[in-house]
Each structure stands twice: as structure tokens, then as C-alpha cells.
LUMMARKOL-118276 format. One line per field, with one value per residue (C-alpha): residue number from 1; x, z, y. Coordinates in Angstrom, 2 decimals. Example, Ala and Ser with C-alpha at 12.3 -4.5 7.8 and 13.67 -1.06 7.14 Angstrom:
n	1 2
xx	12.30 13.67
zz	7.80 7.14
yy	-4.50 -1.06
This chain:
n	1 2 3 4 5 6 7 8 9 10 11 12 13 14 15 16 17 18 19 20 21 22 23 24 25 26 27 28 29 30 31 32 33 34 35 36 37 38 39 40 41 42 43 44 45 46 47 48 49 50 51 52 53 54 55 56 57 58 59 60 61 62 63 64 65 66 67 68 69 70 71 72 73 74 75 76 77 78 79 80 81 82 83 84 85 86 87 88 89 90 91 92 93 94 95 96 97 98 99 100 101 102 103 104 105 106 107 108 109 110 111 112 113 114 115 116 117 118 119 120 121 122 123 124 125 126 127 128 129 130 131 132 133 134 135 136 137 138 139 140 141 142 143 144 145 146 147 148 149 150 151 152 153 154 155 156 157 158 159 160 161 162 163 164 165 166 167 168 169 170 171 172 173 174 175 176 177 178 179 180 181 182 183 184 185 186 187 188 189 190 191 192 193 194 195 196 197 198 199 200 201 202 203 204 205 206 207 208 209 210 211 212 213 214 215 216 217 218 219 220 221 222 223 224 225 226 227 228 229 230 231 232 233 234 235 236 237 238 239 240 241 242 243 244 245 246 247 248 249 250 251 252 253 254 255 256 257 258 259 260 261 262 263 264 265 266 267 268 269 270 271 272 273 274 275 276 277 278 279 280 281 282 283 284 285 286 287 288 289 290 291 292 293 294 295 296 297 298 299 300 301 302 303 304 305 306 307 308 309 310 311 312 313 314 315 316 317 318 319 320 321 322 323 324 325 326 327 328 329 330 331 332 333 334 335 336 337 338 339 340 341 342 343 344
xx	0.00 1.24 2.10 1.83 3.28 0.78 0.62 -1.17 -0.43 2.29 5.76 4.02 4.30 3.50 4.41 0.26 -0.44 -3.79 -6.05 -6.45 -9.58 -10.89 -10.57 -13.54 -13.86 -11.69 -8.89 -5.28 -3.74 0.57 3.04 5.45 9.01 10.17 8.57 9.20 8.26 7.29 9.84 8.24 4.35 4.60 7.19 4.27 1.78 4.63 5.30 1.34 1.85 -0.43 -3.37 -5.06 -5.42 -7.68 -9.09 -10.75 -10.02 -13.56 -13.02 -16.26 -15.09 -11.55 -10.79 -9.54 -12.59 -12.05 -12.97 -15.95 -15.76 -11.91 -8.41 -9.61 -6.52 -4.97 -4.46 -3.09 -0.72 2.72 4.68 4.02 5.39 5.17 6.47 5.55 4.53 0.74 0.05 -3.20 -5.94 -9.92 -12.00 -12.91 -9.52 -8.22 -4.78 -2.81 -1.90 -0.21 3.77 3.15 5.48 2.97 3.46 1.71 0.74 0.47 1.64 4.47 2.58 3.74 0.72 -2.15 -5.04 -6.85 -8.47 -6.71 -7.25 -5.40 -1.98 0.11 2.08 5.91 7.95 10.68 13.58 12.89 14.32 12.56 14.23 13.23 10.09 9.41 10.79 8.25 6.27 9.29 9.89 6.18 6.31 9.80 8.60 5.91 7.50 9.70 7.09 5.01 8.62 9.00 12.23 13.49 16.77 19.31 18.09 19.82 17.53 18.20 16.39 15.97 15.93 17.74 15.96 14.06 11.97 14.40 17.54 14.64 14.26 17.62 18.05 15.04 16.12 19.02 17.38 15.29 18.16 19.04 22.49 23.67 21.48 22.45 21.05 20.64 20.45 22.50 22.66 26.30 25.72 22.43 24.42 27.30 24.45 23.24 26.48 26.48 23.12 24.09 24.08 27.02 27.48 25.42 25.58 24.78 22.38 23.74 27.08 26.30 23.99 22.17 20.18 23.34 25.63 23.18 23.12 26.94 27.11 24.31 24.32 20.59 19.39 17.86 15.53 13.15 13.57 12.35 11.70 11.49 12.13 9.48 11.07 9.83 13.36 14.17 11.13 12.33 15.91 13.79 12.50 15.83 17.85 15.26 15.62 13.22 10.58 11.38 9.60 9.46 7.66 6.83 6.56 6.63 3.68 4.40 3.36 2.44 3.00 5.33 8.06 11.15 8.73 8.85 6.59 7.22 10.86 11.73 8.80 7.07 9.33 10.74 7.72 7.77 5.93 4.81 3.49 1.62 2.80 3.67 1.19 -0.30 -3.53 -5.21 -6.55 -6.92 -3.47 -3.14 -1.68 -4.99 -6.26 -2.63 -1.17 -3.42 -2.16 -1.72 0.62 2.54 3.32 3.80 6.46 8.52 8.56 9.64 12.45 13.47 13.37 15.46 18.11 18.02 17.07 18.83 17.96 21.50 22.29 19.05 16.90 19.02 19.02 17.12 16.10 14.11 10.74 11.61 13.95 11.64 10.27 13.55 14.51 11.21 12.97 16.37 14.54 12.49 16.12 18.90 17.93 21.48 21.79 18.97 17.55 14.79 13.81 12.95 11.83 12.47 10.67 11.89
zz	0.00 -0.88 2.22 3.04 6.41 8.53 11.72 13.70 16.75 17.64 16.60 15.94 12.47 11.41 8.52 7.22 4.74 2.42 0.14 -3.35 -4.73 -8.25 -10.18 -11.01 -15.01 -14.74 -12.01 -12.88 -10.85 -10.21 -8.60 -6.56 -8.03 -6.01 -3.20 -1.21 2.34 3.32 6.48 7.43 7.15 8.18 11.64 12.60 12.63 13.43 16.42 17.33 17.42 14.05 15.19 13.11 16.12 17.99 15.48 11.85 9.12 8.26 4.62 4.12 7.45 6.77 10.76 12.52 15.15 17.78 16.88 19.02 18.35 19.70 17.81 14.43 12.64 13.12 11.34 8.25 5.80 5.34 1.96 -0.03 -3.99 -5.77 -9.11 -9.86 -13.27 -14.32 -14.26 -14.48 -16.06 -15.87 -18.89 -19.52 -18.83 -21.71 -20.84 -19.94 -20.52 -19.02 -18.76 -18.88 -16.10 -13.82 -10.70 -8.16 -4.25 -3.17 0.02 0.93 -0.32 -2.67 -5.22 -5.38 -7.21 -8.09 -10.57 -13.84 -13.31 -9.97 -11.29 -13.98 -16.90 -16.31 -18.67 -20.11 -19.83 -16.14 -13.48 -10.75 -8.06 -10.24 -10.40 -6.50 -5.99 -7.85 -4.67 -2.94 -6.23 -6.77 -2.86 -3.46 -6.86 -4.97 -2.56 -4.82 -6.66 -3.63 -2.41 -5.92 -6.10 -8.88 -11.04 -8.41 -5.23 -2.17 -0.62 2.39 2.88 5.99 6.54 3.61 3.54 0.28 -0.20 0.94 -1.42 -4.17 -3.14 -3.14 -7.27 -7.67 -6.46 -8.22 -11.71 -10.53 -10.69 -7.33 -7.16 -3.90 -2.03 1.31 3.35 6.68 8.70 11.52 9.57 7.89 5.29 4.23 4.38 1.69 -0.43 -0.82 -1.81 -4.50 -5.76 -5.56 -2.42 -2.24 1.85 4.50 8.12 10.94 13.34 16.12 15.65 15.55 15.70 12.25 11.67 12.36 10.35 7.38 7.55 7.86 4.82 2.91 4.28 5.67 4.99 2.07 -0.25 0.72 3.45 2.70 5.63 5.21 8.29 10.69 13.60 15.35 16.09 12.68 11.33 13.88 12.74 9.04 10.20 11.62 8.66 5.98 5.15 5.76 4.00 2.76 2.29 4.70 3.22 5.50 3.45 6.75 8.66 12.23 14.79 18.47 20.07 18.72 21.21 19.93 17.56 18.63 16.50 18.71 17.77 14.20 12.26 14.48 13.08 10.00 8.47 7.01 4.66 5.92 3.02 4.20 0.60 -0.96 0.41 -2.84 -2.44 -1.00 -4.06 -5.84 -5.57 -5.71 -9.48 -10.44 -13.26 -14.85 -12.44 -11.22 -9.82 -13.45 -14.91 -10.91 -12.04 -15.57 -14.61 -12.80 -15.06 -17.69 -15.28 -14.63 -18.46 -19.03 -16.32 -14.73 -11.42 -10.06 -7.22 -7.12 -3.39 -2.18 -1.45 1.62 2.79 0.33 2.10 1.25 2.14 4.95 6.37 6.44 10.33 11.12 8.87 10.30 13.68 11.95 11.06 13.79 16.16 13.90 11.49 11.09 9.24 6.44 3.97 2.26 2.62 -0.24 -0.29 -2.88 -3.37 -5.03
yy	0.00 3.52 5.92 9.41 11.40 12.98 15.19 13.88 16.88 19.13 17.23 14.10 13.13 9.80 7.53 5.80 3.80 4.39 2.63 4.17 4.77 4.43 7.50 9.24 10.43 14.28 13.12 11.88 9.60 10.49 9.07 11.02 11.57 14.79 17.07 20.07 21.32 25.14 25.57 28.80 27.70 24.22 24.92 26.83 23.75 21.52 23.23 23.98 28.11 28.34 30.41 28.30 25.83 28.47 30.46 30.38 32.70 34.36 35.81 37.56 39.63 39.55 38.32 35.66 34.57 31.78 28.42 27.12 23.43 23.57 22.79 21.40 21.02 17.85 15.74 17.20 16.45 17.81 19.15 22.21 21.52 17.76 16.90 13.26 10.98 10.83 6.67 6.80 8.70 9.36 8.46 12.34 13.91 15.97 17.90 14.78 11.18 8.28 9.76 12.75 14.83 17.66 19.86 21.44 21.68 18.33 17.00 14.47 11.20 8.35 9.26 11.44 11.03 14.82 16.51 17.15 21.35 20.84 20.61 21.93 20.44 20.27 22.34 19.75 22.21 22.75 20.69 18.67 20.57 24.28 23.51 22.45 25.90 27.46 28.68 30.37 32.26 33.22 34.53 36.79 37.90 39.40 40.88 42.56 43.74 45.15 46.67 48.42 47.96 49.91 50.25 51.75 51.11 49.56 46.61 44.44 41.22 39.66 35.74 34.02 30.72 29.89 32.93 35.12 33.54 34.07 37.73 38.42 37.10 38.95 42.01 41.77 41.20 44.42 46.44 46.52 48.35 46.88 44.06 43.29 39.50 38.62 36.00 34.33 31.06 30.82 28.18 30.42 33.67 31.96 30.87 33.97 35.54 33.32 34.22 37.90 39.63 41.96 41.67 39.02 39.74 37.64 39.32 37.67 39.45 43.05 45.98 44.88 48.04 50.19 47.82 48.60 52.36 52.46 50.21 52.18 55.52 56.45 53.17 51.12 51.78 48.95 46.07 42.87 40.42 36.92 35.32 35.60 36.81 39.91 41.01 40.74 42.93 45.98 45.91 46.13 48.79 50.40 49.85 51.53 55.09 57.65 57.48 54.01 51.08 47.69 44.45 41.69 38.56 36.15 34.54 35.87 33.67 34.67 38.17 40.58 40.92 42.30 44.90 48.25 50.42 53.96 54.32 54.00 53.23 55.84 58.92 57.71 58.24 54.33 52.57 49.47 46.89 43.97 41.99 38.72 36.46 34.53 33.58 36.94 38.37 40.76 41.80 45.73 45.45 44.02 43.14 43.68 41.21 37.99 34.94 33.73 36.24 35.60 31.87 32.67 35.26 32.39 30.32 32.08 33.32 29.50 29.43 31.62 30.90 33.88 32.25 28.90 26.73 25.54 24.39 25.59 21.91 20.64 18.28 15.61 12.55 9.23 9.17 6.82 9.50 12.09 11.90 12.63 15.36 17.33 17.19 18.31 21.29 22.30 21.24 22.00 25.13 25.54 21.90 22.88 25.14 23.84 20.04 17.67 14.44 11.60 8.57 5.42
């Protein structure tokens, strides 16, 4: 029987095995070749700080409300991006046959079996690993965009794991004149040098906010943070120039300690751009941009090899080591960058 990891409650994740189901006539069946995990997202249900385990997202109010029936999330599956082979496929599906190659957001499973609509057609000049990296590269190519970062500015991004090594190419191909990352992981920090950024600091090692401004004189242009720490959005804050821009692309969990909102960002007059996150439409570019013309762009940029993954999936375990490398990630941050997961 094919299996599939599940979490079945905070740092409990579980290796089941499932029955497949006859496909009805528009589904394709795939199996798994390649996937991809979210560290950002999923740490946050991993760990059991997602306010998702308290609270709903209404979106005809826009809030988050308190769940009444208790913590309805678990279990759930894990994994963000799947490439895998079609080997199966529903008497009225049109867009793909048995062999064909496809991607999209499926979880860490050995097949799935979905509707044809729910997954894409794999370019043939793209690799596996590009195209698992397609939703880090959607994320910073929003965040760029929401940052308008234009030909000649200075741009620091905070947090260099998958979005932000994205962000930092993108800014680059922007026309970003000098683009400085962050983050107190070392092996992160030299990967982004090779993707572009002209200096990394570790935050742990000096005032990072002052560092900036005495490497760009009155701060950056725009201030991208992609790490989801509090501490790490004020020192944002503190190393953007007056009147510059700050884009938080992260998915904050808990109270803001570390934020302080009366010193900076309080007389710096700041623009503060709540950005990047893909699926709240419309996006403020709308219609030009939609979540369409978002994918198209990175793919064309993967194309085109003017983005590379090259060193950014690390580790990439078997399936059967994957329980473990969830712990390496949530224990050891400094041993990873972006897990994938191959399957025999």
C-alpha cells in the first residue's frame, strides 16, 4: 500500500499507509518523483503556534474569530510543492496522458489522485528541483514587486531561507544596485552571496540596523523580511531610510516581542506593506497582475536561467527518512535550507 506522512499533533508526524480509490472520469492519478516542504508555514503547525489551532479565518469579514468546536486542525498532511509521473488517467480527462510529467501543491505522499485542473504540466527544460521551488519564487517575486524595487536602489532582505535567497536574485534582476542579506545562519548567508548579495551579516554578531546604515548611508531603499522573527522585522524597520519602504513577506506567529513600533517606524515616516502572500486576491496590481501572470512570470524566469535553485533543497532525504529530517529542522535550522523528499 502507498504511504503518506501525517501530523497527527504538535511534533508528531506519522508515517500511514492508504487505500487508493478508483478514479472518477476528470482526475489523474501520479506518482510522486520529487517534493518540497514550506519551512516557514509548516514549523508553525509543526510546532502547534499556528493560530489556526484556535481560530478560523472568516473571509467575508476579513478576521480571525475563535474556533468554538476547539483545535480542528490535526491531522493534516505535510509538503508544499510535488512533481511526480501521471500513471493513471480518468476516462474524460483531456490535458494529460499516461507519462506525462505535472506539478503542483500536493503533500508528501507516494501518489495522489486529483483533478486534472489541480496541477500543472511540467515544462521539459525545467528541473525537478526548479520547479518544486516554484512557490518560494512566486512569494519573493511578490515581494519585490510590492517593495518596488526599482533600477538603483539599495535593498536588504531579511531571513535568507528559500523565499528570501529568491528575493535576493530577484532584487538583483530588478536592478538593485547593492542588495544586502541577513540571517544568523552561515551556510544560508554563503548561499546567498552566491546568488548575488554583495554583503550578509549575521544578526547575532552586531547591531544589524546600524551595520546597514553604515554600509548604505541612511538606509535602504526597501527592506524585505522573510524570516518571521519579530526582532528581525524591527531591525527592518531600523535599517530603511526615511521614507522608505518595509515588506513583511513572513507569517508571524504569536506576540510581537522584539517589535517596537514607537521608535523608528514611528518617526521615520515608514511605509509598511503587508505583501507577498499569494492567495489573498486581488493583488493591488490588479487586473494587470493575477495569480496567473505571478506563475507565468517564474517560469519564464526559470526558463530563461536567470534564477537557479543551485544548493538551495538541503538536505534531500528518502521518504523513509523524512520523520527525522522534520525534527532536523524544527532542532537544527542551522543543518537545512529547504527540505525535499524523494521517493523510489
Amino acid at each position: 500500500m502507498p504511504r503518506e506522512l501525517i501530523l497527527v499533533a504538535p511534533r508528531k508526524l506519522v508515517v500511514r499507509e492508504y487505500e487508493e480509490r478508483p478514479l472518477r472520469p476528470s482526475e489523474v492519478r501520479i506518482k510522486s518523483v520529487l517534493s518540497a516542504e514550506k519551512h516557514g508555514t509548516m514549523l508553525a503547525f509543526y510546532r502547534g503556534t499556528a493560530p489556526f489551532l484556535e481560530k478560523y479565518y472568516d473571509p467575508e469579514l476579513g478576521l480571525f474569530l475563535e474556533r468554538r468546536e476547539g483545535r480542528g486542525v490535526y491531522p493534516m498532511h505535510v509538503g508544499n510543492m510535488t512533481v511526480g509521473i501521471i500513471v493513471e488517467v480518468g476516462e474524460e480527462v483531456k490535458r494529460f496522458r499516461v507519462g506525462d510529467r505535472v506539478f503542483g501543491y500536493l503533500p508528501i505522499r507516494e501518489t495522489h489522485t486529483v483533478p486534472e485542473d489541480e496541477v500543472w504540466p511540467a515544462p521539459p527544460e525545467l528541473s525537478d528541483e526548479e520547479l518544486v521551488c516554484v512557490d518560494p519564487a512566486v512569494v519573493a517575486l511578490m515581494a519585490v514587486r510590492e517593495g518596488m524595487v526599482r533600477l538603483g536602489d539599495t535593498v536588504a532582505v531579511f531571513g535568507l531561507g528559500a523565499i528570501g535567497l529568491m528575493t535576493v536574485q530577484m532584487a538583483k534582476l530588478s536592478g538593485a544596485l547593492t542588495v544586502i542579506g541577513v540571517d544568523p545562519l552561515e551556510r544560508r548567508r554563503r548561499l546567498a552571496e552566491e546568488y548575488g548579495a554583495d554583503v550578509t551579516l549575521d544578526p547575532y554578531e552586531c547591531d544589524v540596523g546600524l551595520e546597514v546604515r553604515r554600509y548604505v548611508p541612511k538606509g535602504v531603499d526597501v527592506a524585505i523580511e522573510a524570516s518571521g522573527s519579530y526582532q528581525a522585522l524591527h531591525q527592518a524597520i531600523r535599517a530603511t531610510r526615511w521614507g522608505g519602504r518595509v515588506v513583511p513577506v513572513s507569517w508571524y506567529q504569536g506576540e510581537a516581542r522584539g517589535l517596537f513600533l514607537g521608535e523608528e517606524f514611528h518617526h521615520n515616516r515608514l511605509l509598511l506593506i503587508s505583501g507577498a502572500r499569494v492567495e489573498s486576491e486581488p493583488y493591488r496590481e490588479y487586473p494587470l497582475w493575477d495569480r496567473e501572470r505571478v506563475y507565468d512570470t517564474v517560469l519564464e524566469l526559470f526558463k530563461r536561467r536567470r534564477l537557479t535553485v543551485r544548493g538551495l533543497l538541503h538536505p534531500v532525504v528518502k521518504f523513509e527518512e523524512a520523520v527525522e529530517a522534520y525534527r532536523l529542522i524544527d532542532e537544527h535550522p542551522e543543518e537545512v535550507v529547504k527540505l525535499g523528499v524523494r521517493y523510489d
